[in-house]
DSSP file (Angstrom, degrees, kcal/mol; ACC not computed):
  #  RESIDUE AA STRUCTURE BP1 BP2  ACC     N-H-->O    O-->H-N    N-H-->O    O-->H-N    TCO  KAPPA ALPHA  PHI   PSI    X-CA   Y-CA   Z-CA
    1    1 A X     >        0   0    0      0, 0.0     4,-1.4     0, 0.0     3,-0.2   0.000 360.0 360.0 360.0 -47.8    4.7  -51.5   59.3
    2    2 A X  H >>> +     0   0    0      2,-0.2     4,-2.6     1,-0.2     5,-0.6   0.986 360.0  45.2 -27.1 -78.1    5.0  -47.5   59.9
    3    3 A X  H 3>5S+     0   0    0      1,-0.3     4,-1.4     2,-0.2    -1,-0.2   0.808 110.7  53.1 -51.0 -41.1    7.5  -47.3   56.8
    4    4 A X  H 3>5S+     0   0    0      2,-0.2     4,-1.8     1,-0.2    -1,-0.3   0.948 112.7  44.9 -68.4 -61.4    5.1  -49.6   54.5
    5    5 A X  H <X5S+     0   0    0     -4,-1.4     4,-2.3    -3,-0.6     5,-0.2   0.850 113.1  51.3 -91.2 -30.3    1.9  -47.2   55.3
    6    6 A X  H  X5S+     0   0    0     -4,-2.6     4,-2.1     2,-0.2    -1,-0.3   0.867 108.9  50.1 -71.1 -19.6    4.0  -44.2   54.6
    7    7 A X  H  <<S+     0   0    0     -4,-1.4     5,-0.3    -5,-0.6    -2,-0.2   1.000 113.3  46.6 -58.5 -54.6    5.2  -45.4   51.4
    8    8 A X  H  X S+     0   0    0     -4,-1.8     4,-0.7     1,-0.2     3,-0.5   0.825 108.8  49.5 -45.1 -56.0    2.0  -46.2   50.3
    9    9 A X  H >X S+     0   0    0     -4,-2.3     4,-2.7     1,-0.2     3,-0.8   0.949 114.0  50.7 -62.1 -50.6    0.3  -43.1   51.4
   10   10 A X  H 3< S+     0   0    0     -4,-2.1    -2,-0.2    -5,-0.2    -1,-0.2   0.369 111.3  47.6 -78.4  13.1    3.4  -41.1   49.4
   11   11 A X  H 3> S+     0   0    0     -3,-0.5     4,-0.6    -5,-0.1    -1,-0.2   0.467 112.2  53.2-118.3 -15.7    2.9  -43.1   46.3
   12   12 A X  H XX S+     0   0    0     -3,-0.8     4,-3.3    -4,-0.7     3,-1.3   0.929 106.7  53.1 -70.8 -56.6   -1.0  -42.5   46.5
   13   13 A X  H 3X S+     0   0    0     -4,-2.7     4,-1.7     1,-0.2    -3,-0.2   0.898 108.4  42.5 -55.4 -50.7   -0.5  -39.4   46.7
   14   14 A X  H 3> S+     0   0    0     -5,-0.4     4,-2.3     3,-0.2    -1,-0.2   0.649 107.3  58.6 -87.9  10.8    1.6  -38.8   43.7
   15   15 A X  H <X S+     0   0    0     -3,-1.3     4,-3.0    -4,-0.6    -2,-0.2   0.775 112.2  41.9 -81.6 -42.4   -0.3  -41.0   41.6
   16   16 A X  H  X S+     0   0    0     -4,-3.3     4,-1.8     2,-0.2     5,-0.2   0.929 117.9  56.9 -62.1 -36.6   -3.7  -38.4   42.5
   17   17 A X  H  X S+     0   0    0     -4,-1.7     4,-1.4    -5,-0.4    -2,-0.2   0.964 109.5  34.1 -73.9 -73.5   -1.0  -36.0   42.1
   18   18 A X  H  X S+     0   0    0     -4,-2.3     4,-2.0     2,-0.2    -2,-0.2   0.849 117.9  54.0 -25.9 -60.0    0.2  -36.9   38.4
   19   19 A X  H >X S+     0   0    0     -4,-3.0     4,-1.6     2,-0.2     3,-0.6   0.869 108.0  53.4 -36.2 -71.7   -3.5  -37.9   37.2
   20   20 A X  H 3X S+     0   0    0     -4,-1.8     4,-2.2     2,-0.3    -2,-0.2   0.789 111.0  42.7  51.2 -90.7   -4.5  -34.6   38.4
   21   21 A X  H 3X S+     0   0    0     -4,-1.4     4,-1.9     1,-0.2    -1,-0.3   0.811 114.2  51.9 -43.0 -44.6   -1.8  -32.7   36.3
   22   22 A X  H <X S+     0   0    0     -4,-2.0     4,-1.0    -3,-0.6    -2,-0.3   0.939 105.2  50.5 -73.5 -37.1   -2.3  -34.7   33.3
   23   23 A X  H  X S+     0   0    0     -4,-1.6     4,-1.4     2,-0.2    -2,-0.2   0.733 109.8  54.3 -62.3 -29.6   -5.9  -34.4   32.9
   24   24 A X  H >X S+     0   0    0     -4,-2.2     4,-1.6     2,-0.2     3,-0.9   0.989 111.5  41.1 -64.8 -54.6   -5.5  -30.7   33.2
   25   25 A X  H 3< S+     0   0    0     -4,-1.9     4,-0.5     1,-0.3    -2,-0.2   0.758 111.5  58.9 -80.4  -5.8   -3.1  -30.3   30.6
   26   26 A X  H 3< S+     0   0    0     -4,-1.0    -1,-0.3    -5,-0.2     4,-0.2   0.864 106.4  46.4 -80.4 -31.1   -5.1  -32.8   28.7
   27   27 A X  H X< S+     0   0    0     -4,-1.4     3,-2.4    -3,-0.9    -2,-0.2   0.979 106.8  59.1 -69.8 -47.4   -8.4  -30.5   28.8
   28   28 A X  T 3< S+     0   0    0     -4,-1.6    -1,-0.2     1,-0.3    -3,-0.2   0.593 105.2  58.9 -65.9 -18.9   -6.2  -27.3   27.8
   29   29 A X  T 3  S+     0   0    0     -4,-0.5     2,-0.3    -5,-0.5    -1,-0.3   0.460  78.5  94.7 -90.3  11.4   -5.5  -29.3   24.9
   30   30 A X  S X> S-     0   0    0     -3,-2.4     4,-3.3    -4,-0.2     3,-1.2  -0.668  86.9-100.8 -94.1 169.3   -8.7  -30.1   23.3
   31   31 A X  H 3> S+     0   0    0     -2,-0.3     4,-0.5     1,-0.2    -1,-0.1   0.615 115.5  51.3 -55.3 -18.7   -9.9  -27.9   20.5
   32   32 A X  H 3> S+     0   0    0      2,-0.2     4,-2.1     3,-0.2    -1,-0.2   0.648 112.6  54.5 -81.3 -12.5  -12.6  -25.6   22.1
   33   33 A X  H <> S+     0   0    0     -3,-1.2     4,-5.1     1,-0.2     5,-0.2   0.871 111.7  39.4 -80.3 -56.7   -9.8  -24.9   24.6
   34   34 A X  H  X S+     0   0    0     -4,-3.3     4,-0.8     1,-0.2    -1,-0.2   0.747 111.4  52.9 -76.2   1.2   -7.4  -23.9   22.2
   35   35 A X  H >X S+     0   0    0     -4,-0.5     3,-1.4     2,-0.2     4,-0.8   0.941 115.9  48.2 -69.8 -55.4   -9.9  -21.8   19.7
   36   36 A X  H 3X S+     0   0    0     -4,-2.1     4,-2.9     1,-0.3     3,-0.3   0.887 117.4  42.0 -61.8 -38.4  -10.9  -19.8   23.5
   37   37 A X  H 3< S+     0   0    0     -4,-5.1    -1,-0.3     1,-0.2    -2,-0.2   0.760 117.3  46.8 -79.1 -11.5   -6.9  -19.5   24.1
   38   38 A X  H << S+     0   0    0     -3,-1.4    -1,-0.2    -4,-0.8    -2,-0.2   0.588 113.5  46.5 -37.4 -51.2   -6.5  -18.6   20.5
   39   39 A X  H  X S+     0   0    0     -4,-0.8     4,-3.5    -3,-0.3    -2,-0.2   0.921 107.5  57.2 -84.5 -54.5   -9.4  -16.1   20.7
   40   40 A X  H  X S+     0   0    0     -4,-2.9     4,-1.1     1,-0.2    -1,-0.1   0.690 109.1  47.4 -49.6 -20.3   -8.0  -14.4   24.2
   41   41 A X  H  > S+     0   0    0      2,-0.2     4,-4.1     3,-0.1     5,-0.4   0.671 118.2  42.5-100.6 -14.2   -4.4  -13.5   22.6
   42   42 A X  H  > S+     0   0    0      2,-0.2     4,-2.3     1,-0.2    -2,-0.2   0.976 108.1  48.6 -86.4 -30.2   -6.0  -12.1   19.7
   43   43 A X  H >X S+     0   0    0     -4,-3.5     3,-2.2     2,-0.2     4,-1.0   0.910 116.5  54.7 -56.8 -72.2   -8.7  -10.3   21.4
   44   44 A X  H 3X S+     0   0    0     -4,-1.1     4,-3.3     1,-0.3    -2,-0.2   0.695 110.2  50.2 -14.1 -54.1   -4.9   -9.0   23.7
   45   45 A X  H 3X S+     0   0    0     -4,-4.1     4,-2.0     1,-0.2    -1,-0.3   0.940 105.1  50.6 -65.4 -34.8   -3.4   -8.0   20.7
   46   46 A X  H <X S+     0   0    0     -4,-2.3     4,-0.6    -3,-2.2    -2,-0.2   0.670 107.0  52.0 -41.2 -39.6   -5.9   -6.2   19.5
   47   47 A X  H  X S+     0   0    0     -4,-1.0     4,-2.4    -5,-0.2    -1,-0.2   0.823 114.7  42.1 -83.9 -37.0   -6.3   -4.3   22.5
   48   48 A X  H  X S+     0   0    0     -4,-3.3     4,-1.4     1,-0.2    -2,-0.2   0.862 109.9  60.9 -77.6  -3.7   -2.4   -3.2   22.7
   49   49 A X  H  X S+     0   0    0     -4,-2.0     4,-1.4     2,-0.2    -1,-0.2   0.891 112.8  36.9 -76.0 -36.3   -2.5   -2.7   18.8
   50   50 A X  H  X S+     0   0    0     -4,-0.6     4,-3.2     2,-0.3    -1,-0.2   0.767 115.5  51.5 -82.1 -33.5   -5.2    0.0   19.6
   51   51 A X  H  X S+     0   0    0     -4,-2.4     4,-1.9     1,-0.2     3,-0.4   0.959 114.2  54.2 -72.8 -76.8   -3.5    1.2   22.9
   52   52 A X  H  < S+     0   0    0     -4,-1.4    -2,-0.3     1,-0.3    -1,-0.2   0.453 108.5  37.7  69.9 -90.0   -0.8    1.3   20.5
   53   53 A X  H >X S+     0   0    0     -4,-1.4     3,-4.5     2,-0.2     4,-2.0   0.993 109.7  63.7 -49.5 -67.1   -2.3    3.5   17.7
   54   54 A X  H 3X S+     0   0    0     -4,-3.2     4,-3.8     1,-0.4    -2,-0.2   0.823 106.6  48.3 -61.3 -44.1   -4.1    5.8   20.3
   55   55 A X  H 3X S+     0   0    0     -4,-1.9     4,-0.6     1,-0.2    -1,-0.4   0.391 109.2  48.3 -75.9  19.5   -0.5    6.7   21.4
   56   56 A X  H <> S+     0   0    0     -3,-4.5     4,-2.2     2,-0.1    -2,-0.2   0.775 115.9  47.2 -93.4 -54.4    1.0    7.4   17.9
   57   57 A X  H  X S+     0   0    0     -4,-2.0     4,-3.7     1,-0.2     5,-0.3   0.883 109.6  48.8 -73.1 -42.2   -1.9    9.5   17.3
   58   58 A X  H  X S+     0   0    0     -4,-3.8     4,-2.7     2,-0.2    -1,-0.2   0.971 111.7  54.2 -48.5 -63.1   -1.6   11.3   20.7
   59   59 A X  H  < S+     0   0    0     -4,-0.6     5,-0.2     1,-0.2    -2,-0.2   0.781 105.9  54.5 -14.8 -63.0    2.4   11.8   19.6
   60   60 A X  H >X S+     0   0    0     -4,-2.2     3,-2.4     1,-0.2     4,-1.8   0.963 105.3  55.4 -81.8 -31.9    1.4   13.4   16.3
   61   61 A X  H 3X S+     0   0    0     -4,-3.7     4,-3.2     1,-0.3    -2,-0.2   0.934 110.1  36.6 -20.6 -55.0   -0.5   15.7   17.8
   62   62 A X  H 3< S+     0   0    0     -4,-2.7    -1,-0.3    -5,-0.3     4,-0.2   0.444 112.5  56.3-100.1  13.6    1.5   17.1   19.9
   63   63 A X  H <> S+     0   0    0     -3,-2.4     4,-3.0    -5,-0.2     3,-0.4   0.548 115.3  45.7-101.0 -48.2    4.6   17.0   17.7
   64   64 A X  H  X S+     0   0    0     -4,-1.8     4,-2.4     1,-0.3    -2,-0.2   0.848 103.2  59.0 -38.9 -47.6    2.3   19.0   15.2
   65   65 A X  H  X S+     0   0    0     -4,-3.2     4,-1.5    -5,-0.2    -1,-0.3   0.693 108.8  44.6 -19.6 -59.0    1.3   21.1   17.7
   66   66 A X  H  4 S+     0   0    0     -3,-0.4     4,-0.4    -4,-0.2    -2,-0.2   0.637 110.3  54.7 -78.6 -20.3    5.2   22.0   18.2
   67   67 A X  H >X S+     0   0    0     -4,-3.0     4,-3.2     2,-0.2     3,-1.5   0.998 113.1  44.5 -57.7 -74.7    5.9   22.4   14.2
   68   68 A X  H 3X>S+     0   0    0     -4,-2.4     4,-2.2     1,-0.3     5,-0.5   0.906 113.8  46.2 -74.9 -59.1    3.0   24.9   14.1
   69   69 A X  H 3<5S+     0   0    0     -4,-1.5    -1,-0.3     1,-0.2    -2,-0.2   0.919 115.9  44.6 -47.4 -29.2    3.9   26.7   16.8
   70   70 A X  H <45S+     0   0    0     -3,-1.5    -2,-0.2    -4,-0.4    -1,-0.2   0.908 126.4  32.9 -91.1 -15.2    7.9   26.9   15.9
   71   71 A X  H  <5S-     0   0    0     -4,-3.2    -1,-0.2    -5,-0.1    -2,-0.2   0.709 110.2-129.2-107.7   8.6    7.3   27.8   12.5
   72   72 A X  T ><5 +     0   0    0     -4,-2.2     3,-0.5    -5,-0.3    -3,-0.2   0.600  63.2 135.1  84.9  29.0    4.1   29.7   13.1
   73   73 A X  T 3 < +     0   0    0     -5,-0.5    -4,-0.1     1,-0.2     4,-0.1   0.243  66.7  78.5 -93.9  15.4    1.4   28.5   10.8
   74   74 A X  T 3  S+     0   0    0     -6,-0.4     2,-0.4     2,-0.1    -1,-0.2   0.464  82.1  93.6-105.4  13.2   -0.9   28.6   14.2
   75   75 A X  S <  S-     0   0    0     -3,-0.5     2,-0.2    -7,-0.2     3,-0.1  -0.627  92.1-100.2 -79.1 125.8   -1.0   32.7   13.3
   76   76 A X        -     0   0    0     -2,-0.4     3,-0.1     1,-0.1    -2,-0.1  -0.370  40.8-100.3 -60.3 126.8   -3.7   34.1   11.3
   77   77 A X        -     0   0    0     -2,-0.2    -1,-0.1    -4,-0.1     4,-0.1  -0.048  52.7 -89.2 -53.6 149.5   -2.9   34.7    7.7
   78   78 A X        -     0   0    0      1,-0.2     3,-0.4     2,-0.1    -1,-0.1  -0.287  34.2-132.3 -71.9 151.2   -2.1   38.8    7.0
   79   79 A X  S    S+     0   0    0      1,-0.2    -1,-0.2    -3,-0.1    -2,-0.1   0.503 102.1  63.1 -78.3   0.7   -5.5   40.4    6.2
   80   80 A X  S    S+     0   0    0      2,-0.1     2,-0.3     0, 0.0    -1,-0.2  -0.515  84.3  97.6-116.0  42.3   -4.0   42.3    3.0
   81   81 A X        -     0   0    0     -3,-0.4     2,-0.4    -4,-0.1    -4,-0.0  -0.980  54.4-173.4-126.9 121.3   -3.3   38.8    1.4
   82   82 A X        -     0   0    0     -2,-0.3     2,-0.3     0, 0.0    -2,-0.1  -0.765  19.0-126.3-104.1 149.3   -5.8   37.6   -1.0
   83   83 A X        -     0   0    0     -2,-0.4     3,-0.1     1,-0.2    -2,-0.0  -0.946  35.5 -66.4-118.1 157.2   -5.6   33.8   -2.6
   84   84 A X        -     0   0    0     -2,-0.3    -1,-0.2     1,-0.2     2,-0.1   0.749  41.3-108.6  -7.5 145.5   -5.6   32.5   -6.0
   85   85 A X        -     0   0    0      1,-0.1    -1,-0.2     0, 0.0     2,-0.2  -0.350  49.8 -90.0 -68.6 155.0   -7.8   32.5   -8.2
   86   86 A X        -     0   0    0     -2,-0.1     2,-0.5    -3,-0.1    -1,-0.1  -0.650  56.4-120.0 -73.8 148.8   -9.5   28.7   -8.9
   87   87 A X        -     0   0    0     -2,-0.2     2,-0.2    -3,-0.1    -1,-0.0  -0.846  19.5-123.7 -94.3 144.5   -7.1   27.3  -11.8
   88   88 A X        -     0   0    0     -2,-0.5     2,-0.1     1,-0.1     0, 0.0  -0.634  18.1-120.7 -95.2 163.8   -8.4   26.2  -15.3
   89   89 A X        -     0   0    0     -2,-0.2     2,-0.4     1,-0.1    -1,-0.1  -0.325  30.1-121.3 -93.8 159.0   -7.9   22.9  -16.8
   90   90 A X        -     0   0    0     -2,-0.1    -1,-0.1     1,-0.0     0, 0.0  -0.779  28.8-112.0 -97.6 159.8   -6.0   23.1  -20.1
   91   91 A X        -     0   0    0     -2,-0.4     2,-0.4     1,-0.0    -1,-0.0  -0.329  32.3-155.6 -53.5 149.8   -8.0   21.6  -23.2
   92   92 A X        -     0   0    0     -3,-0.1     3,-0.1     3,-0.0     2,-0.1  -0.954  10.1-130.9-124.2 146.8   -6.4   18.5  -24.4
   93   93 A X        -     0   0    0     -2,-0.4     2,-0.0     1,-0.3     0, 0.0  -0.148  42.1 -81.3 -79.9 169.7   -6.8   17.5  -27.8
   94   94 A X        -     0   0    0     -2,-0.1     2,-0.5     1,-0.0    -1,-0.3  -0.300  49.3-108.1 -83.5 179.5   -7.7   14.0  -28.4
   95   95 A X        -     0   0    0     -3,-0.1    -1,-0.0    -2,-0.0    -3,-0.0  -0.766  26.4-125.4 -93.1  70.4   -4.5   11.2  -28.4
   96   96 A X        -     0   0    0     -2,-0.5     3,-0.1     1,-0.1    -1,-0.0   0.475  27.4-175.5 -17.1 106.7   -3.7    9.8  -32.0
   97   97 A X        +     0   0    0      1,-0.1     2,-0.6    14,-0.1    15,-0.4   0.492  67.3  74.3 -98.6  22.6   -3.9    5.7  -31.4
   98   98 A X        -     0   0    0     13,-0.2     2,-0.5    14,-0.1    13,-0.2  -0.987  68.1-174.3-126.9 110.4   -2.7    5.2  -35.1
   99   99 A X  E     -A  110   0A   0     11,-1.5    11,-1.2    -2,-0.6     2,-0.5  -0.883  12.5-151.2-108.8 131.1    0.6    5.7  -35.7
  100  100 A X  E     +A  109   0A   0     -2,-0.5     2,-0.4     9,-0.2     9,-0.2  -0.763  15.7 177.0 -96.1 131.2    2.9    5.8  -39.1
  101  101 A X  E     -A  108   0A   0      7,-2.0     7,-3.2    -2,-0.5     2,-0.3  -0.996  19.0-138.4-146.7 151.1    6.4    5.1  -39.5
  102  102 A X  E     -A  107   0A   0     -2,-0.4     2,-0.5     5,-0.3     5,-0.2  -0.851  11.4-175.2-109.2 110.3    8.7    4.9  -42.1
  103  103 A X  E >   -A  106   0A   0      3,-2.8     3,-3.9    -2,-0.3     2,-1.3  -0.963  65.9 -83.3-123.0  96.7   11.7    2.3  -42.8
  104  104 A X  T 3  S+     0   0    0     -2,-0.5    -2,-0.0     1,-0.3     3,-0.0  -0.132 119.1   7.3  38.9 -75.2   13.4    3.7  -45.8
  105  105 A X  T 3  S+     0   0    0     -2,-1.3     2,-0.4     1,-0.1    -1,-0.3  -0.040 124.5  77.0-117.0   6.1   11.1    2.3  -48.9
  106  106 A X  E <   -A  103   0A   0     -3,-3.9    -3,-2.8     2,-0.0     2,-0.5  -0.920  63.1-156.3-137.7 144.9    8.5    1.0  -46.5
  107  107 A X  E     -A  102   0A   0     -2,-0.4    -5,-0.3    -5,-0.2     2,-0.2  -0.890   8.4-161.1-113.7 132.1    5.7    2.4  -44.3
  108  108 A X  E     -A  101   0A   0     -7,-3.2    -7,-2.0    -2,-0.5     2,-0.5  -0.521   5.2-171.3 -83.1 125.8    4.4    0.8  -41.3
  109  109 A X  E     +A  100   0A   0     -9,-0.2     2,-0.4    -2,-0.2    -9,-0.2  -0.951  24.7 148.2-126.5 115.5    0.8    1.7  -39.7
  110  110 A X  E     -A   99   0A   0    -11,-1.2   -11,-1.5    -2,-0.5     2,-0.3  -0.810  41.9-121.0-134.1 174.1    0.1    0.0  -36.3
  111  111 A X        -     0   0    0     -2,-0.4     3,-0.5   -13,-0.2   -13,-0.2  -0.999  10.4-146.6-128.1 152.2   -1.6    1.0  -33.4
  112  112 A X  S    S+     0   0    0    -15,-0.4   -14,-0.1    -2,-0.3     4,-0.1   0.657  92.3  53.9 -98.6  -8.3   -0.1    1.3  -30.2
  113  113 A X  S    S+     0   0    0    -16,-0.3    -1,-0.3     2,-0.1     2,-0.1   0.621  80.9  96.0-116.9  18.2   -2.7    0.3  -28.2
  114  114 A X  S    S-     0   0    0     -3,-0.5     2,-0.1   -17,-0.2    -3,-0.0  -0.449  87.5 -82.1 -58.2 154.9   -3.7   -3.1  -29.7
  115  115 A X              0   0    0     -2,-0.1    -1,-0.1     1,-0.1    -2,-0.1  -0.333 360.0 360.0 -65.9 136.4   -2.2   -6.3  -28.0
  116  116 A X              0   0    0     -2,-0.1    -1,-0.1    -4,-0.1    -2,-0.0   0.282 360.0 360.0 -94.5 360.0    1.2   -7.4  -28.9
C-alpha cells in the first residue's frame, strides 16, 4: 500500500511538474511575449552599440591627442607667418553642347547631351 501511494504521489507530482513547464514555455511563445523579447535585445544592442561608439570616440581622442603632441601641431603657429590670401575662382566659359565632326566627305552634328 506504502509503494502504491508513493507512486502516485511521484507521478502527481510530475504531471503538476510538466504542466507547469509547458505552460510557461507556452506563454513565452505567444506574440506580445515575443515583440517584448524582441524589443529588450534591441533596446541591449542599442545600448552596447552606443557604449560602443562612446569608446571609439574616447580612443580617437586620445590617439589625436598623441599625433598632435608627437608632431607638434598643439604649438602655436610662428607669429611672423602670415596666411594666404582667399583664392579666386577662375571664369569658365560656357560648355559647347553641339558638336561637329567630320568623316571624310561627310559632316556629322550631334549633341552630346541628348539621349542615345
Amino acid at each position: 500500500m506504502f509503494r502504491r501511494t508513493f507512486w502516485f504521489t511521484a507521478g502527481a507530482a510530475a504531471g503538476v511538474w510538466a504542466t507547469t513547464k509547458v505552460n510557461r514555455k507556452i506563454q513565452q511563445l505567444t506574440p506580445e511575449s515575443l515583440a517584448a523579447q524582441a524589443a529588450n535585445k534591441a533596446i541591449e544592442a542599442g545600448h552596447r552599440l552606443k557604449d560602443f561608439a562612446l569608446d571609439v570616440r574616447a580612443g580617437m581622442v586620445q590617439r589625436e591627442a598623441e599625433l598632435g603632441e608627437a608632431l607638434g601641431l598643439d604649438a602655436p603657429p610662428p607669429a611672423d607667418r602670415e596666411l594666404p590670401g582667399p583664392r579666386r575662382r577662375a571664369a569658365l566659359g560656357p560648355t559647347p553642347h553641339k558638336t561637329t565632326t567630320t568623316f571624310s566627305s561627310r559632316t556629322i552634328s550631334y549633341n552630346r547631351n541628348e539621349d542615345h
